[in-house]
N, C-alpha and C positions, 0 to 999 in steps of 0.2 A: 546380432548385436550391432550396435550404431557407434562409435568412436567420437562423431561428431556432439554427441550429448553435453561432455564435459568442456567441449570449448567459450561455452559460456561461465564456465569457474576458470580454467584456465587463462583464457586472455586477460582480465583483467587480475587475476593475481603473478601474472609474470611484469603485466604493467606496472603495480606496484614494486615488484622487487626493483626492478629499471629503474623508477623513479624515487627509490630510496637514497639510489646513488650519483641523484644529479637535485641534491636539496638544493644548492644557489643559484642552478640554471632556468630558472622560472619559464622562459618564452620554448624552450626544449622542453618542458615538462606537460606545459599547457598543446604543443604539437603532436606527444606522446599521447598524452590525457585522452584530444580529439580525435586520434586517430585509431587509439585501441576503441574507443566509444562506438566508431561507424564499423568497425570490424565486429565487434559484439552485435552491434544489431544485421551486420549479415549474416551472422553465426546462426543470431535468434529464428532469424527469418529460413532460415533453409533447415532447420529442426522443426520448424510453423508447417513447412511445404512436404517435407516428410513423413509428418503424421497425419497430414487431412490426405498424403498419397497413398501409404502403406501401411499406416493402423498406430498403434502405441508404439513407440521405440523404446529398446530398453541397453542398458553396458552393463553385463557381469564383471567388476573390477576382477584382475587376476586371472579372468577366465574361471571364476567360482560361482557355480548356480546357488540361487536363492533356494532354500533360506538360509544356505552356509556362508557367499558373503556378502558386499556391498554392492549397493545395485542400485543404477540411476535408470530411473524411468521417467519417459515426457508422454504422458498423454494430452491430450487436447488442451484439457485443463492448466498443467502445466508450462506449453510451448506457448500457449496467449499471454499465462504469465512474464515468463521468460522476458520475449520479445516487448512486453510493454513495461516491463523493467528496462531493458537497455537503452528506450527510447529514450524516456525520460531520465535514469541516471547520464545519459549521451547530454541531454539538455542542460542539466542541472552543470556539467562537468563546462559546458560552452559558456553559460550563463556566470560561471565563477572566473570565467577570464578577466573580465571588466567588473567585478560586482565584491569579492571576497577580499581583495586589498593583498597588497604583494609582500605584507609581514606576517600575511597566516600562509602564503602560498610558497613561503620560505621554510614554512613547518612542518612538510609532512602533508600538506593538506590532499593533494591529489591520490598519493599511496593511502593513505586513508580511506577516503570516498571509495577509492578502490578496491579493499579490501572488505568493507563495507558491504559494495556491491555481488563478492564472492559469497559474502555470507550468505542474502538473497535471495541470488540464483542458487546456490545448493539447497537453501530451505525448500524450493519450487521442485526442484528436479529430484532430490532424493528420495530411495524408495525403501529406506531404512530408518525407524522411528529413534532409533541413539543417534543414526548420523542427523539426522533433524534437530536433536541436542546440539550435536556440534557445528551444524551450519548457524545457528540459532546465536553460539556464543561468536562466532566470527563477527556476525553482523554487529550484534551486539557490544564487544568491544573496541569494536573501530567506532562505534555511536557515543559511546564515551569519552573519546578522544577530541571527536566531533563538537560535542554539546557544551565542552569546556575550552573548548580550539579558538584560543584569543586572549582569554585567562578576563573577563571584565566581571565587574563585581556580581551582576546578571547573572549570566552565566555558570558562576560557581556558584550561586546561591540555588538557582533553580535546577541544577543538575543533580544534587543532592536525593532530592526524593525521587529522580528518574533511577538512577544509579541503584541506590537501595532497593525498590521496588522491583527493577529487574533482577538483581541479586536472587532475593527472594524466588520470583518465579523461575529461576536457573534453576534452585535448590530444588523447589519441589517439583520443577523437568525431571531432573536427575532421579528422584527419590520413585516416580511415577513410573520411568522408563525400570529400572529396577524394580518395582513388585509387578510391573506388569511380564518381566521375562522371567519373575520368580514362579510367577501363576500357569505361563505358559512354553516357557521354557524359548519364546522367538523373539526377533525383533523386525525381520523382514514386514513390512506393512502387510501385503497380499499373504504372504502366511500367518500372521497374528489375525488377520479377517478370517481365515477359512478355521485354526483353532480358535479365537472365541465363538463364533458359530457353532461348531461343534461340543462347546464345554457347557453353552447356554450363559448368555450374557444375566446376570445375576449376583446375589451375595458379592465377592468380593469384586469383581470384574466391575460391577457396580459403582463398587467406592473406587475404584482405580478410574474409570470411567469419571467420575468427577473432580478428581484429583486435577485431571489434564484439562478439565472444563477449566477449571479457575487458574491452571496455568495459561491457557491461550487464552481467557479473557481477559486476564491482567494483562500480555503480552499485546492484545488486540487494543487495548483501551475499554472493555467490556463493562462497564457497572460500574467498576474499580478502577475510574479512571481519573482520580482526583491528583498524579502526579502530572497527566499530560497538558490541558490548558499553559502550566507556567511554564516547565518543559519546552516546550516546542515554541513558546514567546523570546526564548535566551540569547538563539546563535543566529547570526545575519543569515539573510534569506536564502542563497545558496543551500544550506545546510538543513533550514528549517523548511524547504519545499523536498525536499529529498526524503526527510525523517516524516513529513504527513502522507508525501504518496505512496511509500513503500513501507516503512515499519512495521503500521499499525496491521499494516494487507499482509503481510508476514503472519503474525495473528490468525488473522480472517483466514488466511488458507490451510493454516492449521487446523482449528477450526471445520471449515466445511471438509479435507480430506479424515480426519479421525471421527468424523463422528456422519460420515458417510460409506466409509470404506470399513473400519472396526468396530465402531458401538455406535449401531446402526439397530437394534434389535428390542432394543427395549425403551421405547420413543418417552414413556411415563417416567425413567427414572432420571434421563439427561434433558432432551428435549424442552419438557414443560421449565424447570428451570432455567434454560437457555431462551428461553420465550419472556418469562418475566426479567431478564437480565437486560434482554432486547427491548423492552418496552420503557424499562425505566432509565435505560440508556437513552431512550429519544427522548423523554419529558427529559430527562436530565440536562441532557444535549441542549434543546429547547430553551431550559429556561436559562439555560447559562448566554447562551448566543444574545437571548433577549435582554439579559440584565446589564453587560458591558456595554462600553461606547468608545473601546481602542481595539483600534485594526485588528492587529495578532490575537487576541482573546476572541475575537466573533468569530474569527477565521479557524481557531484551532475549537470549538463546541460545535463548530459545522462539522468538523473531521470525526469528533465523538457520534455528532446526531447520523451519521451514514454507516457507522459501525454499526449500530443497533437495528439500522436498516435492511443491513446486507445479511446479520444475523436470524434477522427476522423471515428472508427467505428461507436460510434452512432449517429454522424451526415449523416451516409450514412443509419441507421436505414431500414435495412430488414436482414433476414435470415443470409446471411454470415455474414455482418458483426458485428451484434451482436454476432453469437458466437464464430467469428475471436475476440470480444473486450474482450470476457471473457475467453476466452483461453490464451490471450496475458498476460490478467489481472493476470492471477495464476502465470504466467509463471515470469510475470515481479515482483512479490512481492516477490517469491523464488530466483531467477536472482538477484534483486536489493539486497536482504540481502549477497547473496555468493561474489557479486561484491564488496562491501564497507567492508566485514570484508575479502577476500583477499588485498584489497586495503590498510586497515588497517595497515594489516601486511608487504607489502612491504614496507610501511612508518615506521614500527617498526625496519624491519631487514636493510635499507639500512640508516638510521640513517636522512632521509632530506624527506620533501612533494614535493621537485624541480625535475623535469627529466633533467633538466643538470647539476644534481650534485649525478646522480643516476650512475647505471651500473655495469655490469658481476654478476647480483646474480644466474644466471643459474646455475656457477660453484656451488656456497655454498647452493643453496634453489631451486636443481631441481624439487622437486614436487609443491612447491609453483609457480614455473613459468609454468610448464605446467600446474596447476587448473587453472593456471589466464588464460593462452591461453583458454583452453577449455570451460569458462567462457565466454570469449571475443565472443565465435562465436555461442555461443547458446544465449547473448543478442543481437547479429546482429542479428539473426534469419538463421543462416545457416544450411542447414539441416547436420544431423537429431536431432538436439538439438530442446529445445520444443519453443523457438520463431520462429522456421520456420512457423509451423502449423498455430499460431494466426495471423504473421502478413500475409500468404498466402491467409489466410480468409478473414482479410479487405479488404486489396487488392480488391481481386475481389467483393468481396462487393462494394467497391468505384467504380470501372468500372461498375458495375451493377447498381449502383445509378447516374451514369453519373457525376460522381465527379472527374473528368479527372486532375484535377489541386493539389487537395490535395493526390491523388494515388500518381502522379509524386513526390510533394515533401513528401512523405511516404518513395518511395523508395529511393531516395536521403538520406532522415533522418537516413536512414536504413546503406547507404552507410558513411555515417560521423561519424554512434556508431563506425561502424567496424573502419576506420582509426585511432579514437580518441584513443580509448581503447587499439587497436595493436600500436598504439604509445610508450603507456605508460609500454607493454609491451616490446618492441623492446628497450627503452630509461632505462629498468629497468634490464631486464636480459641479452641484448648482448654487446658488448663490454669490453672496462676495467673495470674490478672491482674497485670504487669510492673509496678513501681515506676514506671517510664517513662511508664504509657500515665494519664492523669490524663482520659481521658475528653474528651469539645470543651470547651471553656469556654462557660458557659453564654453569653456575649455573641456564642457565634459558633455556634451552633446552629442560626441560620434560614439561613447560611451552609453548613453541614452537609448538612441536607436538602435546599436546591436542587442541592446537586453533587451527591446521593441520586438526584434526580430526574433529570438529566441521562445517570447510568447506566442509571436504570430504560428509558428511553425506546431507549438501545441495547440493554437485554436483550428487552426486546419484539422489537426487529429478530431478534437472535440465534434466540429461541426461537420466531418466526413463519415464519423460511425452516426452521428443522428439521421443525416440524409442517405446514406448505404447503411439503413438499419437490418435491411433484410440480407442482405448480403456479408453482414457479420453473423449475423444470427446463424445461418451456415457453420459456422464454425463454435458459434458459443451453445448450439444447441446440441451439437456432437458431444463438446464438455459437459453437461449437464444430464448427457445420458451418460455416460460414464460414473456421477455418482447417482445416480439413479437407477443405476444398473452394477454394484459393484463386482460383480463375475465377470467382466469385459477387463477391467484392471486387473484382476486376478487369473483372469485364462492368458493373459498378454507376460505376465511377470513370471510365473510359476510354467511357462509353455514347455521349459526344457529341462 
């Protein structure tokens, strides 16, 4: 047993308690904030080093073996997640120093974010399908607090069908998790694998089996993603780069662990529906990105179009494309955070979220236009930025599964980021400089350059897994044999 497993729920929900009780001391809170942030990601990092040392690690809570009680497991898959949560909640947490305004930072806001971030990490680490419930609503009630954290008319308007929506897929979580312990009597994940195996995935395992499809692809943004675009338009960028790189991947990991570890057996009755959910998720995705002409709206139908992407690996479910999905997955959680808080900033410096009321910031914000270019092409996946690698992988994963239809529209998908984004590119830095865009003000220019530097440190991430692609792949190929082999997960959980 590993002890160190839970100090990524840990540290950040004792940072919360702390900083509940120091609401008016802002410049203590933001020291607290940063400093639980770099302790989280060495927590992350030395559960990273653990399991590429010594195998899966696993913590019987209580000292109770599975399937009697609670039980955190990190495998591969797992501890990448972890660690590339902290990074980026660590960034999001630095980047809200200067960027979030010191009357939400007076509210609760960092105990939030933090609490947030426990929900998260529990969803990644837990190896219990109820506690996944409850890591589920953590995250999830602190994103509420979140999307409405300012009170502006936006806000409350667009939070409403996030709200709802999630509701909903709580309910039918809860309702799933119960007839699936009604069926088989477990909720331990590695024991619910080894009895539906044994009962014959079928009849009602079946419809429970889909139950949780349509929970995690509502959760995911999946098909049914018509609450997310306004959603994630609402809350200032801090908030809204947090909710794109982590939420929806919440979802996704859900996702590829249940229905590669549990209902894994009867690919005709999940699968094929999860293929078509993926497919119309990327035309979906697609034609939305293509149809706007304001920041936030193209930015959030890119975060739809890579759901259906990543999806689309494990519908193709063997070798490549599993660890084309979790190569994609890291790349697109890092990717998605560096996208929305450059994005952010162009909507800060050119004064409008419109691109024909934008133009010539090249002149005033050359490094801001080239991180965004460079940005732009390592989410298309152009090589050598690190979406080339993942989405390379699906790819031929899907020709190897004879998924000729969703490969096509893959790369098409592929081809609509690059347009959408070099749009807002092109509509942002060339041409004349907009009446609108008056440049920072000079009072708020060292303000400037630290959110500067905050990107810079995610495009380093971005542009060091594309050029050490093989030397990731080390490790993202170990994850992907884990669900592609789920008896390694289950001889690791059930060992004692």
């Amino acid at each position: 047993m590993n002890n160190t497993l839970v100090l990524p729920l840990i540290i950040p929900l004792l940072t919360a308690v702390i900083l509940v009780f120091l609401q008016g001391r802002i410049h203590l809170q933001r020291w607290i904030s940063g400093a639980s942030g770099l302790a989280n990601i060495a927590a992350a990092a030395y559960i990273l080093y653990q399991v590429k040392t010594d195998g899966i690690q696993t913590l019987y809570m209580s000292g109770w073996a599975p399937p009697y009680g609670i039980v955190f497991v990190a495998d591969m898959l797992a501890a990448l997640l972890v660690l590339t949560t902290a990074l980026i909640g660590t960034c999001c947490i630095v980047y809200s120093f200067r960027s979030i305004g010191e009357e939400r930072e007076k509210h609760y806001y960092y105990p939030l974010l933090q609490f947030l971030l426990v929900g998260v990490m529990g969803s990644f680490l837990t190896g219990d399908i109820f506690n996944l419930f409850v890591c589920f609503e953590v995250m999830l009630i602190s994103s509420y607090a979140l999307i409405v954290h300012g009170g502006t008319k936006l806000q409350l308007r667009e939070s409403l069908k996030y709200i709802l929506i999630n509701i909903l897929s709580s309910a039918l979580f809860v309702a799933a998790v119960a007839y699936l312990y009604g069926v088989t009597g477990a909720l331990n994940m590695a024991d619910l694998s080894v009895r539906v195996a044994e009962a014959g995935q079928g009849g009602i395992l079946n419809v429970i089996a889909m139950l949780f499809m349509i929970v995690f692809a509502l959760k995911a943004g999946l098909f049914l993603f018509f609450w997310l675009p306004g959603a994630y338009s609402a809350p200032p960028t801090a908030i809204r780069t947090i909710f794109a790189a982590l939420l929806t991947k919440v979802g996704l990991y859900a996702l590829l662990r249940t229905f590669t570890l549990i209902f894994y057996h009867d690919h005709s009755a999940t699968h094929s529906w999860l293929g078509w959910m993926a497919g119309a998720t990327m035309v979906l995705g697609a034609i939305g990105a293509l149809a706007y002409k304001d920041v936030p709206r193209i930015l959030n139908y890119n975060v739809v179009i890579s759901v259906g992407f990543i999806v689309f690996g494990l519908v193709s479910a063997n070798k490549d494309a599993l660890d084309g999905a979790v190569f994609y997955l890291l790349h697109d959680m890092i990717g998605k955070a560096l996208l929305f808080l450059l994005g952010g900033m162009i909507i800060a410096v050119a004064g409008t979220k419109k691109l024909s009321q934008m133009g010539g910031l090249i002149r005033s914000h050359p490094y801001l236009g080239w991180m965004f270019f460079v940005t732009v092409l390592a989410i298309a996946g152009i090589p050598p930025f690190s979406g080339f690698a993942g989405k390379l992988m699906i790819i031929r994963g899907g020709f190897a599964a004879e998924n000729y239809l969703l490969a096509t529209l893959s790369v098409a998908s592929s081809l609509v980021v690059l347009y959408s984004l070099i749009r807002i590119f092109m509509a942002a830095f060339w041409g004349e400089e907009s009446e609108r865009a008056g440049g920072v003000m000079e009072e708020r220019k060292s303000d400037y350059r630290f959110k500067l530097l905050c990107g810079a440190g995610l495009l380093v991430l971005v542009i060091a897994m594309g050029i050490g692609a093989e030397w990731v792949y080390g490790f993202v190929s170990e994850a992907g044999q884990t669900l592609i082999q789920p008896a390694i997960y289950i001889d690791a959980v059930l060992k004692e």
